[in-house]
Legacy VTK file of the C-alpha trace (Angstrom):
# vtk DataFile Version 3.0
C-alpha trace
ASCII
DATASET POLYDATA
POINTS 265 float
27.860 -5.109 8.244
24.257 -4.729 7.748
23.056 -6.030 4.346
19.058 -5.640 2.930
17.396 -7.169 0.379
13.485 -6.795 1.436
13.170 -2.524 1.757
12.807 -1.031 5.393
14.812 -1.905 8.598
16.830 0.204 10.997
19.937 -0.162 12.067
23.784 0.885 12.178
25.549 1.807 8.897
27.233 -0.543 6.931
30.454 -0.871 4.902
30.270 0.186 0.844
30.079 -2.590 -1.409
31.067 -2.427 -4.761
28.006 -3.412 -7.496
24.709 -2.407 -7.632
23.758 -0.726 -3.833
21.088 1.163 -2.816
19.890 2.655 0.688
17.188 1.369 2.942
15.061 3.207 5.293
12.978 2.705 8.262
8.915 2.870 8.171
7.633 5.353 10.372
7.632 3.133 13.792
10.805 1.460 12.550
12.709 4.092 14.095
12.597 5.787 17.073
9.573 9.487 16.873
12.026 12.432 16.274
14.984 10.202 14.590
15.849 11.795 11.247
17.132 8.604 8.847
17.628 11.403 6.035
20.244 13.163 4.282
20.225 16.448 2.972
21.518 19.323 0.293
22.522 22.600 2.215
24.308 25.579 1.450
26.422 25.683 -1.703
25.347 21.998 -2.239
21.654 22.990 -2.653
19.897 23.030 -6.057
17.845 25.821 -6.303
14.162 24.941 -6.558
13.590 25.838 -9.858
14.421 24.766 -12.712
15.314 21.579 -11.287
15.080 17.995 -12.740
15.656 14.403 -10.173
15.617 11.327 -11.618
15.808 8.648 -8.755
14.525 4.864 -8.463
12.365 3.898 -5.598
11.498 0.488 -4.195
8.276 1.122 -1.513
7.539 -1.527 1.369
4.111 -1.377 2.649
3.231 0.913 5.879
1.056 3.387 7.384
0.576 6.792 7.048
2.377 9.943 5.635
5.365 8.795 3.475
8.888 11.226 2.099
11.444 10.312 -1.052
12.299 14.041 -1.130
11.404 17.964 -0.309
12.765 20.833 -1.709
11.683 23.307 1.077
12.576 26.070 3.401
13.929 24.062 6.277
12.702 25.735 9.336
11.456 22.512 10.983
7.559 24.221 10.425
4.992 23.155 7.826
3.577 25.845 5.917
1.021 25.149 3.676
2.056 27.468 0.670
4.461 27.598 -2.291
7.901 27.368 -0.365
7.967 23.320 -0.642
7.461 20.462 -3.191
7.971 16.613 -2.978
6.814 13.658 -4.721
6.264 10.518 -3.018
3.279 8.233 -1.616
0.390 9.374 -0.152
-1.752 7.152 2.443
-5.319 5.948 1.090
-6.808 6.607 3.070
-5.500 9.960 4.770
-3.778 9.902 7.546
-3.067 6.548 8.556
-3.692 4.103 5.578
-1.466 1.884 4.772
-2.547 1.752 0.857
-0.828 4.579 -0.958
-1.101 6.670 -4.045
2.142 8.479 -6.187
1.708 12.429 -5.499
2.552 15.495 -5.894
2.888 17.590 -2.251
3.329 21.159 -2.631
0.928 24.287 -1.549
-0.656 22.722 1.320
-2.092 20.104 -1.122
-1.621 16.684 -2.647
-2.220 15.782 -6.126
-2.538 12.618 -6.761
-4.715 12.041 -10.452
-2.869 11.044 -13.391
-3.128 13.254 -16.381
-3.958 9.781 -18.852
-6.183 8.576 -16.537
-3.903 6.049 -14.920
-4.544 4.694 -11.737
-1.656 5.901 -9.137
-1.586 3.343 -6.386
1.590 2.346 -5.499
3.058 -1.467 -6.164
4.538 -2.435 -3.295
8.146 -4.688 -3.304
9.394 -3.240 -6.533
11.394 -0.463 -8.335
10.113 2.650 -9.746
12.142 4.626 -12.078
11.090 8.342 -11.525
11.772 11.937 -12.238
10.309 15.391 -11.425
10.581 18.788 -13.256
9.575 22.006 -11.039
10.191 24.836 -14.197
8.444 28.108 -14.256
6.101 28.477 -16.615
3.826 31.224 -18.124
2.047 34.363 -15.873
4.766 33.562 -12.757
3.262 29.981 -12.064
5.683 26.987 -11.605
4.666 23.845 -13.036
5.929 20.536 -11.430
5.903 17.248 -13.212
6.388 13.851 -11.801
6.777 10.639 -13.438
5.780 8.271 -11.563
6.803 5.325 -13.403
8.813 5.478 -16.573
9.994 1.317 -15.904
6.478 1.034 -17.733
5.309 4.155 -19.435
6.145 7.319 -20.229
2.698 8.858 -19.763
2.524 7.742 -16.022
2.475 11.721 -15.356
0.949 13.743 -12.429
1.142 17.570 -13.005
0.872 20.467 -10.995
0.998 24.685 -11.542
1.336 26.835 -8.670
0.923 30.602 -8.000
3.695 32.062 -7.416
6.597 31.283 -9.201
9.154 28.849 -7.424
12.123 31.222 -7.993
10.279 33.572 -5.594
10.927 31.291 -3.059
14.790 30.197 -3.955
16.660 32.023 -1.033
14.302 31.324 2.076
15.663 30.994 5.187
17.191 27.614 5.823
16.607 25.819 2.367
17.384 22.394 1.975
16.158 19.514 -0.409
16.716 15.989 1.907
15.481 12.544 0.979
14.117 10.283 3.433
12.244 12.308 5.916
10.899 15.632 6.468
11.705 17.937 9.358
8.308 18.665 10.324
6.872 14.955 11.170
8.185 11.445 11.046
7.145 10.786 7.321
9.760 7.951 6.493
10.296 6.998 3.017
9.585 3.365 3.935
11.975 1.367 1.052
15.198 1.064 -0.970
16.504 4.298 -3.086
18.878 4.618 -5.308
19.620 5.634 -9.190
20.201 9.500 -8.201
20.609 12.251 -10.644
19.793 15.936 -10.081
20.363 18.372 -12.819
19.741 22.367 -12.444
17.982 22.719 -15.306
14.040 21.432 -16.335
15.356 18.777 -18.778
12.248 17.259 -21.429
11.098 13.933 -21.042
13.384 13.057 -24.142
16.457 13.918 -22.194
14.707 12.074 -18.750
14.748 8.848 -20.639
18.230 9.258 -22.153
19.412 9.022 -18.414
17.434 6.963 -16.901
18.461 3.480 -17.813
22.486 4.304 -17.591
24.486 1.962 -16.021
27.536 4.297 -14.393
28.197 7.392 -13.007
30.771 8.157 -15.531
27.638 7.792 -18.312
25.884 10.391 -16.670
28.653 12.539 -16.549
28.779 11.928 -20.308
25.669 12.573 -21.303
25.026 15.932 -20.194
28.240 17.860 -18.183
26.590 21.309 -18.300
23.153 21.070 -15.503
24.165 17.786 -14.218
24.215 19.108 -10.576
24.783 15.573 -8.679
24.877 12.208 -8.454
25.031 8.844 -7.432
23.276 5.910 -8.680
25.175 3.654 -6.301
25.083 4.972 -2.924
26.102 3.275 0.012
25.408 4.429 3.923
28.682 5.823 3.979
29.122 7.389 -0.056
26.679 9.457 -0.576
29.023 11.756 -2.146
28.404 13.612 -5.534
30.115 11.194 -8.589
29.472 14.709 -10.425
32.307 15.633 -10.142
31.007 19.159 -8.526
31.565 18.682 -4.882
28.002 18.655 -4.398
27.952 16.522 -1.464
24.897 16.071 0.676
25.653 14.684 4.405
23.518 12.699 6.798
20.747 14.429 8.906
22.285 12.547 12.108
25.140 10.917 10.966
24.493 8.212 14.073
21.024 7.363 12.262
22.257 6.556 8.519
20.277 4.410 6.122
21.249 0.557 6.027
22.779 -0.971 2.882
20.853 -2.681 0.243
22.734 -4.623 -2.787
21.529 -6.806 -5.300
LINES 1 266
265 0 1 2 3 4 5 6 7 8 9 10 11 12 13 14 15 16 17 18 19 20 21 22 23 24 25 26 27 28 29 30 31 32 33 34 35 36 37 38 39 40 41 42 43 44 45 46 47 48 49 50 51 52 53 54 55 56 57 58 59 60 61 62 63 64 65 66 67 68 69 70 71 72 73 74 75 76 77 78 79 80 81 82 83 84 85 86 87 88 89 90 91 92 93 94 95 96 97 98 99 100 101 102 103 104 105 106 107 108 109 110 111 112 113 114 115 116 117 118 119 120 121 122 123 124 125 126 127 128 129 130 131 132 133 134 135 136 137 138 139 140 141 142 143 144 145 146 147 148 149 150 151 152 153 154 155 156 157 158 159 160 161 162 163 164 165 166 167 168 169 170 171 172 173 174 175 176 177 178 179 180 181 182 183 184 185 186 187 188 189 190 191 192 193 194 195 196 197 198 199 200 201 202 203 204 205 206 207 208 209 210 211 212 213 214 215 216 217 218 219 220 221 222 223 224 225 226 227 228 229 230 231 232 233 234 235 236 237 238 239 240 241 242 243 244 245 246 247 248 249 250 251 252 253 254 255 256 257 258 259 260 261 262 263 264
């Protein structure tokens, strides 16, 4: 069984563990160019792309470059710089190889990374974020996205984006997906531990983000909100990914020979 506690790493899957568990995946050069260490949401398991709310917790280890926790996009193994994809994660400082980072927003061919307070957005490495992002539409056929970037310390770490045209435009392209991990277009590893997963199909308010956030079981998020919660899983393991939802919204491994390693506390 392989067991880590210090974010990155590469290796074979390991057993589930009961307690507090977490995935772990590889830096970009921690895995061999064109290995996908990512799972995915396809099919009837995919959330459309608006309204959408993920709340997720995210532990980064330093590296270089271009960095993916998740994208919502069409799936076609192409980049397209327009309104079919959004993601929130790091972004090298500087770009395209530094190994400093800054919390984003990536959607539109661009990355917004200035807090709306004024806060400054590099990322702390060798800790947990709590985080969510809202994609809603909003007024005149624009989608706004929001993205906490850390509500362990503050509610008004925000980072906010509109873009023209509405997201629900885009909802049935031609091999949507929303994966966690990696992209399909680049090697763009999410370099770090995740876990703490909660999607819900519906753009909840910050209110309702931090009534979620901080609970300790599956069964509490169940609880707290039956009707949009679409999936989750704040415990997974390399092999339980599985939707505690009670939905059958199961995502599956990219490769299921390159899983994420196990990380408990």
């Amino acid at each position: 069984m392989v067991i880590s506690r210090a974010g990155g790493g590469y290796g074979p899957p390991a057993a589930a563990m009961a307690g507090t568990t977490g995935l772990v995946f590889p830096s970009n050069g921690g895995a061999p160019s064109g290995v996908k260490v990512a799972f995915k949401f396809t099919g009837a398991a995919l959330p459309d792309i608006t309204p959408i709310t993920l709340i997720w917790r995210v532990w980064i280890v330093q590296h270089a470059g271009y960095s993916t926790t998740f994208f919502h996009s069409t799936g076609d193994g192409t980049f397209d710089a327009d309104d079919t994809y959004f993601g929130c994660h790091p972004y090298p400082d500087p770009p395209p190889s530094g190994n400093n980072h800054k919390w984003e927003i990536s959607a539109g061919g661009g990355d917004e990374i200035t807090d709306v307070n004024g806060n400054n957005t590099t990322v702390e490495f060798g800790r947990w974020f709590t985080q969510a992002a809202v994609n809603r539409p909003g007024p005149s056929s624009n989608t706004t996205t929001d993205f906490y970037w850390d509500l362990s310390t503050s509610a008004n770490r925000l980072i906010t984006r509109t873009t023209q045209p509405n997201f629900a435009l885009f909802n049935s392209p031609n091999s949507p997906h929303l994966m966690f991990g990696d992209n399909l277009w680049a090697d763009e590893r999410l370099s770090g531990r995740l876990r703490g997963m909660q999607i819900y199909s519906d753009a909840l308010s910050l209110a309702q983000i931090q009534a979620r956030m901080d609970l300790a079981s599956d069964a509490a998020v169940v609880a707290a909100n039956p009707s949009s919660l679409f999936y989750c899983n704040l415990n997974p393991t390399p092999d339980d990914i599985s939707d505690k939802s009670g939905s059958g919204h199961n995502p599956s491994w990219h490769d299921s020979g390159n899983k994420a390693t196990l990380w408990t506390e």
